[in-house]
Backbone of each chain as ProteinMPNN parsed JSONL, in Angstrom:
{"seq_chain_A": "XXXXXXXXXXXXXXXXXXXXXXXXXXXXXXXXXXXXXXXXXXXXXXXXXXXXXXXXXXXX", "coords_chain_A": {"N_chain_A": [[-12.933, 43.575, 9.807], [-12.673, 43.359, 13.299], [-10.03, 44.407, 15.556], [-9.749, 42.402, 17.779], [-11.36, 40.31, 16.928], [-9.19, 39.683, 14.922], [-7.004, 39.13, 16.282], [-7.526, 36.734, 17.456], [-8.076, 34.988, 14.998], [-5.178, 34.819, 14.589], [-4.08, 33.863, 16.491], [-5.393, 30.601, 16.35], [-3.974, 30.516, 14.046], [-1.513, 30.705, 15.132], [-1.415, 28.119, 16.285], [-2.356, 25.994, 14.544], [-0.816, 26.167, 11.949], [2.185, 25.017, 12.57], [0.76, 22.262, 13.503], [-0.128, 21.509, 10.68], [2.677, 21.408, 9.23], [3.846, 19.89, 10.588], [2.307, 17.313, 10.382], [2.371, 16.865, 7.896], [4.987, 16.428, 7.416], [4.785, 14.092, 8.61], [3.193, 12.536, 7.08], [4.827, 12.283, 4.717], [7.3, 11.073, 6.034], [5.491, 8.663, 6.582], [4.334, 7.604, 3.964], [7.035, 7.02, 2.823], [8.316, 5.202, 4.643], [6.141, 3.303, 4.201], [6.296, 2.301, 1.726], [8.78, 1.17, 1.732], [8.063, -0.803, 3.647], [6.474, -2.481, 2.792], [7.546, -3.313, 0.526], [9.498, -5.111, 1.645], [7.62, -6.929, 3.052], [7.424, -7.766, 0.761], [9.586, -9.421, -0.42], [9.833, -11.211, 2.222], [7.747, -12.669, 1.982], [8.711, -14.26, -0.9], [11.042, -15.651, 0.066], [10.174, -17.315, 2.158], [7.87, -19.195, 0.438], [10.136, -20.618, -0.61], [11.539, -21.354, 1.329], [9.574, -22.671, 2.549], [9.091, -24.642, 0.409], [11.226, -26.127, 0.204], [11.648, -27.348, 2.681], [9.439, -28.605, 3.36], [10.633, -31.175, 1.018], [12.409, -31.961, 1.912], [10.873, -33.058, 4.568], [9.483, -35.293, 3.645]], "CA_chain_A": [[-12.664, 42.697, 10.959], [-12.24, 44.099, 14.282], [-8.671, 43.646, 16.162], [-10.221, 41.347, 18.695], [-11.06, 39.221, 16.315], [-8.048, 39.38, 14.176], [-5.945, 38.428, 17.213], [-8.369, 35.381, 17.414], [-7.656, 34.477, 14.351], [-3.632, 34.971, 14.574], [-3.68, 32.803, 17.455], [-5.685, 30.156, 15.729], [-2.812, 30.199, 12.535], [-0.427, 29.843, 15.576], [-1.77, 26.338, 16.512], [-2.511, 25.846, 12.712], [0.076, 25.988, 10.944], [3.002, 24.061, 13.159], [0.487, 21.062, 12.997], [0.214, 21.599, 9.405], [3.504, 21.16, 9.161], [4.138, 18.74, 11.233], [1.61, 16.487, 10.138], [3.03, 16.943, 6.116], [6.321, 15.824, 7.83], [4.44, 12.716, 9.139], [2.726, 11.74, 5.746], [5.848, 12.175, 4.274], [7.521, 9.67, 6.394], [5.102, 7.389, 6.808], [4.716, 7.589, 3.232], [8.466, 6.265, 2.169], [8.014, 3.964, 5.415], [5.11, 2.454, 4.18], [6.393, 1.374, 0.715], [9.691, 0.259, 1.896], [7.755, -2.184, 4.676], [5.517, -3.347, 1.658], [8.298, -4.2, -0.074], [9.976, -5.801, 2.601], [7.126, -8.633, 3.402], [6.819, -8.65, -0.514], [10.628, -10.097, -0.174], [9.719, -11.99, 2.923], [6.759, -13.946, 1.355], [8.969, -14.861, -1.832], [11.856, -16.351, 0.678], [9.524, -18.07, 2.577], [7.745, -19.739, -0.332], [10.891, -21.031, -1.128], [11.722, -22.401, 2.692], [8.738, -24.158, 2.703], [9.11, -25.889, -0.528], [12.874, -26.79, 0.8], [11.056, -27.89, 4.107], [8.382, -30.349, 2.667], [10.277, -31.7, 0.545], [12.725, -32.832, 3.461], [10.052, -33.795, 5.571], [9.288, -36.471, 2.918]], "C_chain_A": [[-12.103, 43.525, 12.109], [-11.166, 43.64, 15.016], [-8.941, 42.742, 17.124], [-10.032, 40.339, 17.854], [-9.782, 38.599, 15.296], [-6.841, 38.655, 15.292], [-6.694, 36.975, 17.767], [-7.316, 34.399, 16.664], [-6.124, 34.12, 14.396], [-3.403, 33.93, 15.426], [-3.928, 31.32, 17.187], [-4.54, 29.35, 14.273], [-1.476, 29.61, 13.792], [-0.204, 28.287, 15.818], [-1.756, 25.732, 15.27], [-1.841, 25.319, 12.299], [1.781, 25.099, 11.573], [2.368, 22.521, 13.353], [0.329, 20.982, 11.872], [1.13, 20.882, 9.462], [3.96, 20.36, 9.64], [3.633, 16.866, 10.846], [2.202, 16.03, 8.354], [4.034, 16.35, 6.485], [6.187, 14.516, 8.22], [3.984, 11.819, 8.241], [4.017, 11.462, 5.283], [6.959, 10.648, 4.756], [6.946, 8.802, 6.442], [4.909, 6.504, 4.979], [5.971, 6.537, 2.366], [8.435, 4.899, 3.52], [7.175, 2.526, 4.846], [5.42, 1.629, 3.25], [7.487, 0.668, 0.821], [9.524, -0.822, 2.121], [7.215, -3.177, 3.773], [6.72, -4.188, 1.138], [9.379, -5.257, 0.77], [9.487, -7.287, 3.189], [7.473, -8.697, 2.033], [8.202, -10.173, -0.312], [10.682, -11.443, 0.893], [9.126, -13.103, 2.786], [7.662, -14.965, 0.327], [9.904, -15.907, -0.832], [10.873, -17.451, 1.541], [8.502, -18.789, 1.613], [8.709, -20.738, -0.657], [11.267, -21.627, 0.634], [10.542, -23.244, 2.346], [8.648, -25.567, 2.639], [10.467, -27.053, 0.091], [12.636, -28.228, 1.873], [10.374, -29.145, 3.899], [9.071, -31.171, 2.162], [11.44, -32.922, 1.104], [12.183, -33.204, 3.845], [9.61, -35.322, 4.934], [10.07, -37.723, 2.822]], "O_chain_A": [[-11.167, 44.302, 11.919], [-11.183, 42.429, 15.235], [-7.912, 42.091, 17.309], [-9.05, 39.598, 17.806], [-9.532, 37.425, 15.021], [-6.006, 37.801, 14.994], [-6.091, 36.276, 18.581], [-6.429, 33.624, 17.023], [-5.894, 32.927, 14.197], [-2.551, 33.089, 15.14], [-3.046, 30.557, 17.579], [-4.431, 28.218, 13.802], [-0.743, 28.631, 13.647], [0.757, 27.541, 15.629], [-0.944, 24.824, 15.095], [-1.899, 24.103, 12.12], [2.434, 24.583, 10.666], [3.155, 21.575, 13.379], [0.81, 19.876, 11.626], [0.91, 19.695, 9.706], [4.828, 19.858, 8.925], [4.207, 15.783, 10.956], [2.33, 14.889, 7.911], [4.192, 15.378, 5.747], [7.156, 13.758, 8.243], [4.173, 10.606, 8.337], [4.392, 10.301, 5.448], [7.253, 9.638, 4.116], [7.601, 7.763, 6.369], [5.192, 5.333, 4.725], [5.787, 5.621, 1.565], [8.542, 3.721, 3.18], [7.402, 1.321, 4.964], [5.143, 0.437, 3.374], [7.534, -0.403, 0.215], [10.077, -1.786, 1.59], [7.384, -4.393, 3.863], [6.866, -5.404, 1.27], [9.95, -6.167, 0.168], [10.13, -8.264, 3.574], [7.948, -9.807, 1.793], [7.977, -11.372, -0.147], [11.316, -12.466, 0.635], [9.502, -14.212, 3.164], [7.562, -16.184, 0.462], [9.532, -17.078, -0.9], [11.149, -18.625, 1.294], [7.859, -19.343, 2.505], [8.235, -21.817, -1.014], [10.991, -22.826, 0.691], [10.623, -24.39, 1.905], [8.464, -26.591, 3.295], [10.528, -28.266, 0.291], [13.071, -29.378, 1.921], [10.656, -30.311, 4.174], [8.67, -32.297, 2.456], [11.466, -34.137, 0.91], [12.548, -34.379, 3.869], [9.44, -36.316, 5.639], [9.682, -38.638, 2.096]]}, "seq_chain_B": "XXXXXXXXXXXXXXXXXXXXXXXXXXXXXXXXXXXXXXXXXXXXXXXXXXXXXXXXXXXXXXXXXXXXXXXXXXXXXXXXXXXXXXXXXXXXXXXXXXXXXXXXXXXXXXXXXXXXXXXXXXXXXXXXXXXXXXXXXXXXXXXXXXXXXXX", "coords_chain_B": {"N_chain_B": [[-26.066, 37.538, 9.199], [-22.952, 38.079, 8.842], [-22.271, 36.834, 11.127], [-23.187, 34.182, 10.279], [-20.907, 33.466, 8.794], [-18.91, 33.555, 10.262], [-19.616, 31.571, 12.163], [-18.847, 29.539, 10.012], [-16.749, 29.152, 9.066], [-15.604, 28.716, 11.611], [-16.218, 26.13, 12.139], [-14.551, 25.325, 9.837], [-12.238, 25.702, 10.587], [-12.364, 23.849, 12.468], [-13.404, 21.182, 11.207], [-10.516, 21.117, 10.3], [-8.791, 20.753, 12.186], [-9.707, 18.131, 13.258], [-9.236, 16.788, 11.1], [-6.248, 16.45, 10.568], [-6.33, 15.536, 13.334], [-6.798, 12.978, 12.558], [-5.042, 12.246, 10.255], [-2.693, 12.317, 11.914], [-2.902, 9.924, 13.42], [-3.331, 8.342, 12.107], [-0.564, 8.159, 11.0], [0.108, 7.358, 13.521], [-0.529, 4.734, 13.663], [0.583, 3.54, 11.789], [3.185, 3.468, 12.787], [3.548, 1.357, 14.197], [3.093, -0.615, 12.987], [4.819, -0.406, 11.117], [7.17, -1.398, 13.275], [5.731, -3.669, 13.534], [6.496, -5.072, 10.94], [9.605, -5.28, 11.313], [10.028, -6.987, 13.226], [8.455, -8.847, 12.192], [10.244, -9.327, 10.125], [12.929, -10.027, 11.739], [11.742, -12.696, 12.918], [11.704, -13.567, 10.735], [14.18, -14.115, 10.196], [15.243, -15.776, 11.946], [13.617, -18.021, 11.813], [15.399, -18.679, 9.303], [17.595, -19.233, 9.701], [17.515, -21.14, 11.633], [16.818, -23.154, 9.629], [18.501, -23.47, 8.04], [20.893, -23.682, 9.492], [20.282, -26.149, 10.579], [20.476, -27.66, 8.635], [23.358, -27.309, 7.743], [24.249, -28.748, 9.653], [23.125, -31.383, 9.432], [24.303, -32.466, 6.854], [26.988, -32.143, 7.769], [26.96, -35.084, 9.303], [25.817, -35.04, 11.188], [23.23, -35.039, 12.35], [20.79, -37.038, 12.653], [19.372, -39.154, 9.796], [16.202, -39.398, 10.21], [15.548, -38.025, 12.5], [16.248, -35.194, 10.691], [14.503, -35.316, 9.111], [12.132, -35.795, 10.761], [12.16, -33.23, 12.082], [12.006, -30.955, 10.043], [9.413, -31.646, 8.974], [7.788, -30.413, 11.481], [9.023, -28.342, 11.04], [7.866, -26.949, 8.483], [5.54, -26.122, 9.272], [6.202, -24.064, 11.141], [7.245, -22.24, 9.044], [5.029, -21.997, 7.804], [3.421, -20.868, 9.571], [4.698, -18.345, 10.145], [4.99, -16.883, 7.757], [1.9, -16.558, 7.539], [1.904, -14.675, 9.672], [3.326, -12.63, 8.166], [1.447, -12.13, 6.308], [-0.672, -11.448, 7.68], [0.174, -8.67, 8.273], [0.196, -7.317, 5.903], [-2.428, -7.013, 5.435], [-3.066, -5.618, 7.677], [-4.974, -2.709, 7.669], [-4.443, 0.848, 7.537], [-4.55, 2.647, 10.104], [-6.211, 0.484, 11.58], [-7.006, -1.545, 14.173], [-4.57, -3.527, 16.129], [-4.033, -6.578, 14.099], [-5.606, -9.352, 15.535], [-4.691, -11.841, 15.391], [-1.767, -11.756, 15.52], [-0.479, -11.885, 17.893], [-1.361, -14.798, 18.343], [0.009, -16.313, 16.177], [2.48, -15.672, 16.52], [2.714, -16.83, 18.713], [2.283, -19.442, 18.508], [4.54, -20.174, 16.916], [6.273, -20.088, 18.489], [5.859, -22.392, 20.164], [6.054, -24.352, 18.46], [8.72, -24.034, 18.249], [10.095, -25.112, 20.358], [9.089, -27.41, 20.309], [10.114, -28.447, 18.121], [12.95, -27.918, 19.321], [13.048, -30.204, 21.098], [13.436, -32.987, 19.449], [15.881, -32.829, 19.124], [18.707, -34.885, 20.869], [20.051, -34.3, 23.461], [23.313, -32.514, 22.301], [25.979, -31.509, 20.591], [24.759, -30.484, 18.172], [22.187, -30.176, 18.945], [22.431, -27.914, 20.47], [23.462, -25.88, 19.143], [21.428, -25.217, 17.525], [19.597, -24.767, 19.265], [20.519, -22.15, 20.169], [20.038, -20.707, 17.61], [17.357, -20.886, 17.826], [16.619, -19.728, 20.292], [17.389, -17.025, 19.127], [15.143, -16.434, 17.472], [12.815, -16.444, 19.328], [13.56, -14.356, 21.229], [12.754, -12.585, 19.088], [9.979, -12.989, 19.267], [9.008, -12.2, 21.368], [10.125, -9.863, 21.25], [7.159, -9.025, 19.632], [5.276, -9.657, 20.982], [5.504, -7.728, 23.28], [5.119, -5.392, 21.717], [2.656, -5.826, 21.2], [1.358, -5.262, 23.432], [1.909, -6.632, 25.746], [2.431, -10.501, 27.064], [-0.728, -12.347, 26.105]], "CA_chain_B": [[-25.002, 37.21, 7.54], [-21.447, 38.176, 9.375], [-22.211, 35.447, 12.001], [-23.18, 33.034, 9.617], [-20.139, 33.209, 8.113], [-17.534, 33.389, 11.388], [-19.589, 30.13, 12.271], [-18.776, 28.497, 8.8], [-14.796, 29.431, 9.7], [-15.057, 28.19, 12.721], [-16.639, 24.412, 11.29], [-13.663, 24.594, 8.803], [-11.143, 25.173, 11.494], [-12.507, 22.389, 13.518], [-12.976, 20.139, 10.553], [-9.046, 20.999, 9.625], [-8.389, 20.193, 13.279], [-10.138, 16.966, 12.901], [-8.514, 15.628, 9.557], [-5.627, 16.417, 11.118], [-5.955, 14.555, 14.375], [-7.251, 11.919, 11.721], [-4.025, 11.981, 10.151], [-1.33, 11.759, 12.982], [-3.579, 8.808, 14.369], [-2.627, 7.021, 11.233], [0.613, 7.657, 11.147], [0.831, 6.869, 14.598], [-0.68, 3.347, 13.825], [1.971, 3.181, 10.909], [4.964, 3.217, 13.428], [3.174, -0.003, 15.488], [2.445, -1.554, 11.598], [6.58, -0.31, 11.036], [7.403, -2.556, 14.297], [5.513, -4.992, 13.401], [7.361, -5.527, 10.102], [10.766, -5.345, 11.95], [9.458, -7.874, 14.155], [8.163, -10.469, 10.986], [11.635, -9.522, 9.48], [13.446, -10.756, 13.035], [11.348, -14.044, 13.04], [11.317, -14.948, 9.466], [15.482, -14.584, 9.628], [15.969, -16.294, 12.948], [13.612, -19.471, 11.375], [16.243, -19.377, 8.023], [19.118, -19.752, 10.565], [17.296, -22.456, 12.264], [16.708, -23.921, 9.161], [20.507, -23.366, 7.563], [22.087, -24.136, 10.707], [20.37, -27.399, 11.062], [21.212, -28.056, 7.036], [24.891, -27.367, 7.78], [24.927, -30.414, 10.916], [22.964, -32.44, 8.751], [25.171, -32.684, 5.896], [27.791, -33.073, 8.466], [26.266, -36.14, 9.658], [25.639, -34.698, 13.008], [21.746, -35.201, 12.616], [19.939, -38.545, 11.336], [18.223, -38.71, 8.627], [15.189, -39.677, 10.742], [15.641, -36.415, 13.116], [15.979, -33.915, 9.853], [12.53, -35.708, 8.594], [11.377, -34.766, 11.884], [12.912, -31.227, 12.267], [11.678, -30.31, 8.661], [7.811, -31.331, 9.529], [7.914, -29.238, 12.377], [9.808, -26.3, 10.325], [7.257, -26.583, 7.5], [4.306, -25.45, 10.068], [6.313, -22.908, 11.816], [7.516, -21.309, 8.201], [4.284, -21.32, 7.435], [3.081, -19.541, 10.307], [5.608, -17.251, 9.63], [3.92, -16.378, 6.181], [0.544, -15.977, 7.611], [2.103, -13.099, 10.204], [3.01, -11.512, 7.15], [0.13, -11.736, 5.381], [-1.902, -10.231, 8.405], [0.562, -7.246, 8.746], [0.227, -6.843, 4.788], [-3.985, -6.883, 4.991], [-3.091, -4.502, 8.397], [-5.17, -1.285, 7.243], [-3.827, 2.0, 8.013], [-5.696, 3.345, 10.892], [-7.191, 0.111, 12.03], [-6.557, -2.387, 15.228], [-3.576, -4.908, 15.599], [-4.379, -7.562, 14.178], [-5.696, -10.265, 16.679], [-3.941, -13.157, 14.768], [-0.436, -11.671, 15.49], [0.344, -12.695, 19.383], [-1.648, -16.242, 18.166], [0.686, -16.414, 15.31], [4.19, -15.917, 17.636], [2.852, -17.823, 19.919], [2.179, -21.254, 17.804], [5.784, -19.988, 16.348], [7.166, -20.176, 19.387], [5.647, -23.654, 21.108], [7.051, -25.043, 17.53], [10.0, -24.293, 18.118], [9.98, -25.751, 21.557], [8.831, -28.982, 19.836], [11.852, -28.63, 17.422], [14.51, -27.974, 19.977], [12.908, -31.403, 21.59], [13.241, -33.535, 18.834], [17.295, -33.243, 19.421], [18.978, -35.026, 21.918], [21.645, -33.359, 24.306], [24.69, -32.593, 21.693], [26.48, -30.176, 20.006], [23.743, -30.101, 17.324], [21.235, -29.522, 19.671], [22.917, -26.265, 20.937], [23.783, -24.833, 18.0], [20.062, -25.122, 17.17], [18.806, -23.683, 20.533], [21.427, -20.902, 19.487], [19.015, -20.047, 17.021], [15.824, -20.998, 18.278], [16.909, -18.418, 21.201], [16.973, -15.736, 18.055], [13.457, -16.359, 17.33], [12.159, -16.2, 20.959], [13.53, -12.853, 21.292], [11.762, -11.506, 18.456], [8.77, -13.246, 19.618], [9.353, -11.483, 22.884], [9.148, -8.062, 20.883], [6.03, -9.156, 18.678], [4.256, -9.75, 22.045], [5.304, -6.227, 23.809], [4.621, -4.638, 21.283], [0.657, -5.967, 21.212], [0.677, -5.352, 24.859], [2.129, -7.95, 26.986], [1.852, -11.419, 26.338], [-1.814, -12.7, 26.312]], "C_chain_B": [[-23.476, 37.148, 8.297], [-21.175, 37.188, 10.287], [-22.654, 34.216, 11.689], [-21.954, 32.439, 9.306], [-18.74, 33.209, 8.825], [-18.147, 31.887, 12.037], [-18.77, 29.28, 11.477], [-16.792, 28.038, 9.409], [-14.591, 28.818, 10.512], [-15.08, 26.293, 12.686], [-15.694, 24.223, 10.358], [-12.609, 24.307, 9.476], [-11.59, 23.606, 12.333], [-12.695, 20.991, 12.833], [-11.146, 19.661, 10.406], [-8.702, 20.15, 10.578], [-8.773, 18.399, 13.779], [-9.701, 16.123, 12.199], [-7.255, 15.76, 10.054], [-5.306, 15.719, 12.36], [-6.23, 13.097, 13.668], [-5.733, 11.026, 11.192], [-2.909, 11.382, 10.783], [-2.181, 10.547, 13.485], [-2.81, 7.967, 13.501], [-1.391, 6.734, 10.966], [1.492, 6.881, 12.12], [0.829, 5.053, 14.302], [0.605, 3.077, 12.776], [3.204, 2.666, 11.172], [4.656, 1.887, 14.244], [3.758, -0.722, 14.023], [4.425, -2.061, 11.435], [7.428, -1.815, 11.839], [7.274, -3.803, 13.856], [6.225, -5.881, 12.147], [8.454, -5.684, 10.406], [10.811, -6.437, 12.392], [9.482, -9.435, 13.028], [9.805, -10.157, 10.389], [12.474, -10.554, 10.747], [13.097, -12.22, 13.183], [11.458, -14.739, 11.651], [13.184, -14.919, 9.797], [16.006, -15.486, 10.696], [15.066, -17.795, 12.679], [14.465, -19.552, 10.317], [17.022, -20.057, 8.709], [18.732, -21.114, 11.189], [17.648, -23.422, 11.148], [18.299, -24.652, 8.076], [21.195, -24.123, 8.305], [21.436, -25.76, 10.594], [20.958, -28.81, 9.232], [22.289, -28.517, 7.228], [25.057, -28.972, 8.835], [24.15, -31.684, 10.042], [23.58, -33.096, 7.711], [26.692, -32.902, 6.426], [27.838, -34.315, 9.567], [26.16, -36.087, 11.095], [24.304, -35.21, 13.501], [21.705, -36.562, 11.568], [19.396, -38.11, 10.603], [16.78, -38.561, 9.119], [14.953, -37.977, 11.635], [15.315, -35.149, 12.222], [15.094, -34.183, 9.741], [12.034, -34.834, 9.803], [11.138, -33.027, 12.446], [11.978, -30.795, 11.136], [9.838, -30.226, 8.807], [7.418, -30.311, 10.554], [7.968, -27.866, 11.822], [8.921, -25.9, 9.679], [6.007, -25.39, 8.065], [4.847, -23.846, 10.601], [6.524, -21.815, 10.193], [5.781, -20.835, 7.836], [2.905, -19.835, 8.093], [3.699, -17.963, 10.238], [5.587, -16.528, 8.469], [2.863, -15.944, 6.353], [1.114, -14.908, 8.469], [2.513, -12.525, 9.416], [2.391, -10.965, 6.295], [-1.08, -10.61, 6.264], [-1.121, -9.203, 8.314], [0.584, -6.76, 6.925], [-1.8, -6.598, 4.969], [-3.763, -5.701, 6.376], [-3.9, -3.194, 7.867], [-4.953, -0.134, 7.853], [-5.008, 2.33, 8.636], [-6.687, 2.136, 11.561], [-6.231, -0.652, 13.31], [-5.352, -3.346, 14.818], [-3.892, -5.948, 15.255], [-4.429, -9.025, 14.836], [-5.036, -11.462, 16.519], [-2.339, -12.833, 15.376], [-0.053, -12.573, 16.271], [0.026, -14.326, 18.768], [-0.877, -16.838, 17.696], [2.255, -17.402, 16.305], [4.22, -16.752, 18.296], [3.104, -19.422, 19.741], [3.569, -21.443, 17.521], [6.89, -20.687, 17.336], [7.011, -21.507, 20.385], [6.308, -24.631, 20.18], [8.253, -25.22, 18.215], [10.805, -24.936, 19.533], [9.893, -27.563, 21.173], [9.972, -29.639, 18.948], [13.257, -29.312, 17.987], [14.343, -29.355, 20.814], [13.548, -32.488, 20.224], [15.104, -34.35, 18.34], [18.293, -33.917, 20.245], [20.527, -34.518, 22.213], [22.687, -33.855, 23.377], [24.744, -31.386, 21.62], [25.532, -29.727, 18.887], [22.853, -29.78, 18.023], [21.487, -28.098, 19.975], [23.081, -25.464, 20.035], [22.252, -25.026, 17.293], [19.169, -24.502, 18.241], [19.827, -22.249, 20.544], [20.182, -20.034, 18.819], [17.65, -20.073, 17.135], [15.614, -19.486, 19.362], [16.893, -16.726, 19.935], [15.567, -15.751, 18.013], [12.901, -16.078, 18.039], [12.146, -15.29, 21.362], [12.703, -11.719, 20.023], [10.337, -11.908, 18.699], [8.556, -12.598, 20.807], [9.047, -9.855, 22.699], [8.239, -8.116, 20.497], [5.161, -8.635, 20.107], [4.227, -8.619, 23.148], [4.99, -5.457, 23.057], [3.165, -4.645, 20.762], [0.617, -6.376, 22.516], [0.46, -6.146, 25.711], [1.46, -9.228, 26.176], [0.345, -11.802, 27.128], [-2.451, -13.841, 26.778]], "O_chain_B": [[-22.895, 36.063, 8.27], [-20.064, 36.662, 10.354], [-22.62, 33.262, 12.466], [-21.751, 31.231, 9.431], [-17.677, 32.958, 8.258], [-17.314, 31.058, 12.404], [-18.063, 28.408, 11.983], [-16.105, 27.121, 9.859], [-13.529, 28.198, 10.548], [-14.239, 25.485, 13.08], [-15.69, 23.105, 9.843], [-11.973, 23.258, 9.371], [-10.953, 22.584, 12.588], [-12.388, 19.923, 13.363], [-10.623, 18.546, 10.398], [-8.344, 19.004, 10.306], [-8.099, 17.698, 14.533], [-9.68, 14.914, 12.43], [-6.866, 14.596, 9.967], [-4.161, 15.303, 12.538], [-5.852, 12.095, 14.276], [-5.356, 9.884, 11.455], [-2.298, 10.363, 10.462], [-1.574, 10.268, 14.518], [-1.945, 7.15, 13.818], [-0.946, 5.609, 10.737], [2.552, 6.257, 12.061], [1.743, 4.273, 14.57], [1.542, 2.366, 13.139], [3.99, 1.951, 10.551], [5.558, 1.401, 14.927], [4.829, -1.329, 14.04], [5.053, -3.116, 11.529], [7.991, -2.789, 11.34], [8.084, -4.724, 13.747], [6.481, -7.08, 12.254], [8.841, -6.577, 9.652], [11.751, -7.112, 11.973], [10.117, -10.489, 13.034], [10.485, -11.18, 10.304], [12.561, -11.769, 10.567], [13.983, -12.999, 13.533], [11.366, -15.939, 11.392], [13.603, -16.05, 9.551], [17.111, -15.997, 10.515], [15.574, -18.789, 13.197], [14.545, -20.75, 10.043], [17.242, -21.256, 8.533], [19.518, -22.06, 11.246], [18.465, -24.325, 11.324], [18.768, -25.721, 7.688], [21.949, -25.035, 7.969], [22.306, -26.628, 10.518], [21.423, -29.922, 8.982], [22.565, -29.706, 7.067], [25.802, -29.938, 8.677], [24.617, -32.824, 10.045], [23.421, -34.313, 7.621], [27.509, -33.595, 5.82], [28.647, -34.407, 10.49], [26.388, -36.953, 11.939], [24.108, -35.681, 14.621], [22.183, -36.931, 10.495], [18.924, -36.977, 10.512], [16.086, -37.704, 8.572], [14.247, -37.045, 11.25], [14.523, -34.267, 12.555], [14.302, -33.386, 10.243], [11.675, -33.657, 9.847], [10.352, -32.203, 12.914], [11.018, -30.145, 11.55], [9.14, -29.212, 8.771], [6.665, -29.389, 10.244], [7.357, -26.81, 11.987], [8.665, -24.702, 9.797], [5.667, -24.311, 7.58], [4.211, -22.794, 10.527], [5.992, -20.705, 10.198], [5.382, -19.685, 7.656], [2.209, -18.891, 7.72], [3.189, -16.843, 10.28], [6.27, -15.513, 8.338], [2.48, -15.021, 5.634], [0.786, -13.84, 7.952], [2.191, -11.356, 9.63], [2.496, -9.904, 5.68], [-1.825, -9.685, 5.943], [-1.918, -8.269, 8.219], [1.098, -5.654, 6.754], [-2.205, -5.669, 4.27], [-4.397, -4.678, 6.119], [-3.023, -2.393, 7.545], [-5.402, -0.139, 8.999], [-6.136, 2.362, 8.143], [-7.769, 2.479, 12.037], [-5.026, -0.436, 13.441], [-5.122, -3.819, 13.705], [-4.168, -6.645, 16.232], [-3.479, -9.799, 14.721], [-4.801, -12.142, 17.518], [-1.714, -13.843, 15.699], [0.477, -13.647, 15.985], [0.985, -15.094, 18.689], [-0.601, -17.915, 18.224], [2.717, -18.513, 16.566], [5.182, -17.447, 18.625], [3.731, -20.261, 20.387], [4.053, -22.557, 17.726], [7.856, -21.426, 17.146], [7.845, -21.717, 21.266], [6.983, -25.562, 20.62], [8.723, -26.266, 18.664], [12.015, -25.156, 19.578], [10.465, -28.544, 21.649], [10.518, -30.742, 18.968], [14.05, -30.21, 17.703], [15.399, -29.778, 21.285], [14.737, -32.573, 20.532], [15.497, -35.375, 17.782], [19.144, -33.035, 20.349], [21.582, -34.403, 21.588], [23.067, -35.026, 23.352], [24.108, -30.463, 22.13], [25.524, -28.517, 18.663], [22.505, -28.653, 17.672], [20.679, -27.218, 19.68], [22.816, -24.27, 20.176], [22.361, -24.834, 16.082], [18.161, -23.834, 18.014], [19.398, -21.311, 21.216], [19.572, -19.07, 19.282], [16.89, -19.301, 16.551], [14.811, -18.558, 19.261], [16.38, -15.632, 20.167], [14.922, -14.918, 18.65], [12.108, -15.205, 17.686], [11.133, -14.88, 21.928], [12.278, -10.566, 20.095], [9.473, -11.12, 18.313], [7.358, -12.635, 21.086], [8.371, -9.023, 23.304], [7.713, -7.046, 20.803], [4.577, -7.561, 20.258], [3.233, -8.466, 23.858], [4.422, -4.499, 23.581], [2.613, -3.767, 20.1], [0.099, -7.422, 22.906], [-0.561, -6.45, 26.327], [0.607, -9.281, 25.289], [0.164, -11.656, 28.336], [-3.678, -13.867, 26.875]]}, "name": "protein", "num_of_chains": 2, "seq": "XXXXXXXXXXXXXXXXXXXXXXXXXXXXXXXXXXXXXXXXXXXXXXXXXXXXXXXXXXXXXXXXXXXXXXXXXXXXXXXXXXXXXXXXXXXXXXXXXXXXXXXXXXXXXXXXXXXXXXXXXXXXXXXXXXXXXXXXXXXXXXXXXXXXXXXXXXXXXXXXXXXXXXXXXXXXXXXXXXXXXXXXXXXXXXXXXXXXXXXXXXXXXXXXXXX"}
């Protein structure tokens, strides 16, 4: 490989590898984000199931 | 042969660079999706309070019986709207559009509760129910900036 191109390449790993990394840092959070939020409606649905029933059976 | 093979390199970098802008896209949509769960958290707790708070004046015979009937039909629709915006932000798929139901959602949420806070006449139970109706409104207020002004 001729130094031209090796300083290609080098420059190439510079852009590279800080989105790499960056992006691993973004799975990562979104990751633990994602299953918290899940579990968060799951919680939301069960409480609201339970208003509903509360709701109807007032309205009656 | 040697420039076959600094092409190939160059199609892997630009794939990498690709799955990569692929990636941050989705995470980006993740942090709207994030919101938007913040958001259904904010509205489902500011209808409990409605529905608590108007419990508490009813059991202190602040509200008729005829009024809670009324209140409670009302509530049933808005809770349940309030179930379907969490069902769309649970079918949400990573990486796709907001779902068009949301603003519709807030919005029905929010003419409810307009129909609610009618259904009281000028007291102290009324206020302490537009107390919390005013909670809800403000998170309906973020739902709808955060899908880009209301529609």
């Amino acid at each position: 490989m001729n130094p031209a191109t090796a300083m290609v390449w080098v420059q190439v790993g510079q852009v590279l590898v800080p989105l790499v990394l960056s992006t691993l840092d973004r799975i990562k959070a979104f990751a633990s984000t994602e299953g918290a939020d899940a579990e968060q409606l799951a919680r939301l649905d069960v409480d609201y199931a339970a208003r509903i029933a509360r709701a109807e059976q007032a309205a009656q | 042969m040697q420039t076959r093979r600094k092409w190939q390199l160059v199609g892997v970098v630009i794939g990498l660079l690709l799955m990569l802008a692929f990636l941050q896209g989705c995470a980006l949509t993740s942090t709207q999706k994030h919101q938007a769960v913040i958001a259904a958290t904010a509205i489902h707790d500011g209808l409990a309070a409605v529905q608590d708070g108007e419990q508490v004046l009813f059991e202190a015979g602040k509200i008729s019986p005829e009024q809670h009937r009324a209140f409670n039909a009302k509530l049933v629709v808005a809770l349940k709207a309030g179930l379907a915006f969490d069902h769309a932000i649970e079918a949400w798929p990573n990486g796709g559009p907001t779902p068009p139901e949301l603003p519709v959602l807030v919005k029905s949420i929010s003419a409810l509760l307009d129909e609610i806070a009618a259904i009281f006449p000028d007291s102290d139970a009324k206020a302490a129910i537009l107390v919390r109706v005013a909670q809800v409104q403000q998170a309906v207020i973020s739902v709808l900036s955060l899908m880009g002004g209301p529609r």
